[in-house]
Each structure stands twice: as C-alpha cells, then as structure tokens.
C-alpha positions in Angstrom: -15.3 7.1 -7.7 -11.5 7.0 -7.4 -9.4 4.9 -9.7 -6.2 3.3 -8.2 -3.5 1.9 -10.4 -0.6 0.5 -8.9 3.4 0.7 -10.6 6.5 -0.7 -9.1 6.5 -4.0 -8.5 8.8 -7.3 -9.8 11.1 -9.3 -9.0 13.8 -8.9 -6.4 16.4 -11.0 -4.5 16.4 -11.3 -0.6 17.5 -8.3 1.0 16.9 -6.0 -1.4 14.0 -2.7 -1.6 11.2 -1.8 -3.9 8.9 0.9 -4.3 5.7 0.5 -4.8 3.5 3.7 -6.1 -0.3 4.1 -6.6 -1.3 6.9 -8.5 -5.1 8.1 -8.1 -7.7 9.4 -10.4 -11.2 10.8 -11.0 -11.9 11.4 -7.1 -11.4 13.2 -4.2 -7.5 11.6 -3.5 -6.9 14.3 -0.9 -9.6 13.5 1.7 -8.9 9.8 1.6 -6.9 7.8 4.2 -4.7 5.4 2.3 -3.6 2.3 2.6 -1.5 -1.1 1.3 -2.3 -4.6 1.3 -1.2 -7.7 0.2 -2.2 -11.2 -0.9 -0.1 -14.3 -1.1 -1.5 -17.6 -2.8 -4.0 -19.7 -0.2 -3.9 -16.9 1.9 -6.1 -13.9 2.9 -5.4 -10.6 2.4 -3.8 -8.7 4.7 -3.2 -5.3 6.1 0.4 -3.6 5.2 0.4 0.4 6.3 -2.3 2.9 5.8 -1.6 6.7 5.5 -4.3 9.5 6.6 -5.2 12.1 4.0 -3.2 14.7 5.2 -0.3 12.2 5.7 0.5 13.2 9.0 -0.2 9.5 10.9 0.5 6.3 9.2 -0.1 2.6 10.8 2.0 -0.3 10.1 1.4 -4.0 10.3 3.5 -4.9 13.6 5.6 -7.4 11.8 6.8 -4.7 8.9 7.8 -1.6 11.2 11.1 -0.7 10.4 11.0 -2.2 6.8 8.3 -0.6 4.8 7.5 3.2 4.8 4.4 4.6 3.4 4.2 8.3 1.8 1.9 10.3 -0.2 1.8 13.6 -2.1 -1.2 15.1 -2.1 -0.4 17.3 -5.0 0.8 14.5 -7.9 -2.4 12.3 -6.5 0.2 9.2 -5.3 0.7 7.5 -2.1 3.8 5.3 -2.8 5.1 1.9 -0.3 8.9 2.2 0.0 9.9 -1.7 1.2 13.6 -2.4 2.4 15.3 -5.5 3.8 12.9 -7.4 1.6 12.1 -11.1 2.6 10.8 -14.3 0.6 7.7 -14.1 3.1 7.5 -10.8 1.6 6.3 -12.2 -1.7 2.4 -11.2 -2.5 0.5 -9.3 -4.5 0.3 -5.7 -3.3 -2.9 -3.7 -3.4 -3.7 0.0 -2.7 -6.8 0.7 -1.0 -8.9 4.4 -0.9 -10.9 5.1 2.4 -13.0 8.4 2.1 -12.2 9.3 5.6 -10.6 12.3 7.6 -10.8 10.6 10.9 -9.0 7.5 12.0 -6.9 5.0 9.9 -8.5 1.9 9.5 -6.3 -1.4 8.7 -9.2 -4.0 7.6 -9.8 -4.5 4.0 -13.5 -3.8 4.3 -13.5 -0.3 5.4 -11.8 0.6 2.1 -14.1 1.3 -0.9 -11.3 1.5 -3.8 -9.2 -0.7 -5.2 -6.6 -1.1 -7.4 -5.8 -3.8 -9.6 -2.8 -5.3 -7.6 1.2 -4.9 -8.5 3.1 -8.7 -8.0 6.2 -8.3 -6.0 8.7 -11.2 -6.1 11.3 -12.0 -3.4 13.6 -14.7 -4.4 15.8 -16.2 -1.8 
C-alpha cells in the first residue's frame, strides 16, 4: 500500500505558476512510475505527466509540453508538478497516481493503483 497526499494547490490568476507536490508513504515510492492527473467538473479525468521510478523518462499530455514539468526525489518520497503559463482551462482538480512498475510509463488512469485525495488548483482569468 502506498499513501499519496497531495500539497500545493489554490488559487492563481492567468499566467501565473504553481507547484504541485505529492509526498508518499507506507510503500515501495521508489519502484513506482508516477504520474498527475486532473479532473475538471462534467468532465473525465485526464492524463497530465507521469515520471518513471528512477526519474529518468517522463510523458506529458501533448497539449501541456512546455508548461508543466514533473520531478521526483526518490530520497524525500515526493514527486512534485511544477505548472507555468497557467490557463483558466487549466482549472481542475489535480491528482497523483502510484503505478508499481519499472518498465514503461503508462498515461491512463487505470493502470495506476494509488491515489491521492486530489489538490484544487484555480486559474482565474
């Protein structure tokens, strides 16, 4: 079992950068490919960047490249989602996800067993 609790989020205006941290307990963080999604109201929940356990590939939604950078460190247990240039459409609830895997990254929410509880981030216009 690994717990997943999500900091960072609010509100920000247009333009403007967040970072988004998930910090990791009771499991194996280090062999688990991580990743970020998010939710906005009436709509499903999609795929943001994932992160392999060793850190050295990553994945990112085609329409956020450039924007948003995902990170971990292995050693405090935390994979963190820095966001720049941020956008109203950017507004959603944003989840990290655990995926016991040392092979590929995988970007569909079903692959990943662990959850955290969500973090609301806010982009006013």
């Amino acid at each position: 079992q690994v717990q997943l609790v999500e900091s960072g989020g609010g509100l920000v205006q247009a333009g403007g950068s967040l970072r988004l941290s998930c910090a990791a307990s009771g499991g194996t963080f280090s062999i688990c490919a991580m990743g970020w999604f998010r939710q906005a109201p009436g709509k499903e929940r999609e795929f943001v960047a994932a992160i392999s356990w060793n850190g050295r590939s990553t994945n990112y939604a085609d329409s956020l490249k450039g924007r948003f950078t995902i990170s971990r460190d292995n050693a405090k247990n935390s994979v963190y989602l820095e966001m720049n240039s941020l956008k109203p459409e950017d507004t959603a609830v944003y989840y990290c996800a655990a995926d016991p895997n040392l092979g590929i990254i995988r970007t569909t929410p079903n692959k990943y067993n662990y959850w955290g509880q969500g973090t609301q981030v806010t982009v006013s216009s």
